[in-house]
N, C-alpha and C positions, 0 to 999 in steps of 0.2 A: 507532567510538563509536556505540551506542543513540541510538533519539529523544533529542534534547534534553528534548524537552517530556511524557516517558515516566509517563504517569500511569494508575489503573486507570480507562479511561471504560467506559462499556458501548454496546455498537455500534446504540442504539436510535434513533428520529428524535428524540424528545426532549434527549435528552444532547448529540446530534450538531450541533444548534439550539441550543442552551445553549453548548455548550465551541468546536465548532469555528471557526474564523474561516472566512470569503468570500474567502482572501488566498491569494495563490502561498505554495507546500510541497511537503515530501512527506508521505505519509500511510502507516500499516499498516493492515492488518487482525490480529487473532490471536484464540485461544481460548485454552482452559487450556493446550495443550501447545505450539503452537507459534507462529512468524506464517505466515499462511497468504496475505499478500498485501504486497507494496511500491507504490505508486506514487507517480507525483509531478504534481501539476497545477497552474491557475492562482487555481481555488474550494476549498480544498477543503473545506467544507462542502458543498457543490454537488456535488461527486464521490464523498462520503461516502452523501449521498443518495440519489445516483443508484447506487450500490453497492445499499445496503441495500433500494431498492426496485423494484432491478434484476433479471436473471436470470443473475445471475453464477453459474458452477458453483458457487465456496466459500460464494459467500451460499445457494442452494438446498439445498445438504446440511447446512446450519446451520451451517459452521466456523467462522465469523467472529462472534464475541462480546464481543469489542472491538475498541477504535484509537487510535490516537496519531498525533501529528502533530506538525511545528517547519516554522517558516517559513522559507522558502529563496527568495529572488532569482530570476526567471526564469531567469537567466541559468546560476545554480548547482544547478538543479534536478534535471535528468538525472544530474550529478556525483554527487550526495549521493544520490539515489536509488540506482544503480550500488554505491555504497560500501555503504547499508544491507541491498544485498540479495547481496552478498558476505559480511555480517557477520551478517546473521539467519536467512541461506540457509531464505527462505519457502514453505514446501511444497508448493504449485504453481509456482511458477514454478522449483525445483529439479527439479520433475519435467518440466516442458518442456525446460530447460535439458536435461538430461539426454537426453532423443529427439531434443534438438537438433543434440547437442555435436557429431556427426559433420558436419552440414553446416556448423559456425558455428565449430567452435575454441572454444566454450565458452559462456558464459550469455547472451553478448548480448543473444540473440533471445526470452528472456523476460523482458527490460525492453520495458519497452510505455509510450510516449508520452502520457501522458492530455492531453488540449487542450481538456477539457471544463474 
């Protein structure tokens, strides 16, 4: 299943200050065509930010033009991260998956822990 919380926001610091909570989740990134990022952290407003004002490849080539988010449990977080990026297969992290798959047996290694 999609974000729960699947709405159009736009990946701006305004909106992201407005909509996002401070709270444990996970989060996306996407544009018009695809998502281009999963993660899951314990801010995620905080890690939104830090995206957007970051030097992340997807944010430097402009991909990321929206986001969504639902709240998840510390504890459920990696879980439901893992499930959503099985299910939205996010454009980067498909393509690591993919240069990965030989040393790993398959996506693992482009799930990436956020602890910010």
């Amino acid at each position: 299943m999609p974000f729960q919380n699947q709405h159009a926001r736009s990946f701006k610091a305004a909106e992201i200050r407005r909509e996002a909570p401070a709270s444990s989740g996970v989060y996306g990134l996407s544009n018009a065509w695809e998502w281009v990022h999963v993660g899951e952290t314990d801010n995620i407003r905080g890690r939104l930010l830090e995206h957007l004002e970051g030097t992340d490849s997807f944010r430097r080539e402009g991909a990321a033009t929206g986001f969504s988010y639902e709240l998840c449990p510390p504890q459920d977080r990696v879980a439901r991260q893992s499930r959503l990026v099985l299910e939205l297969h996010p454009g980067r992290q498909r393509e690591m998956g993919r240069r990965s798959e030989g040393a790993t047996g398959g996506y693992s290694s482009s799930i990436r822990k956020d602890t910010r």
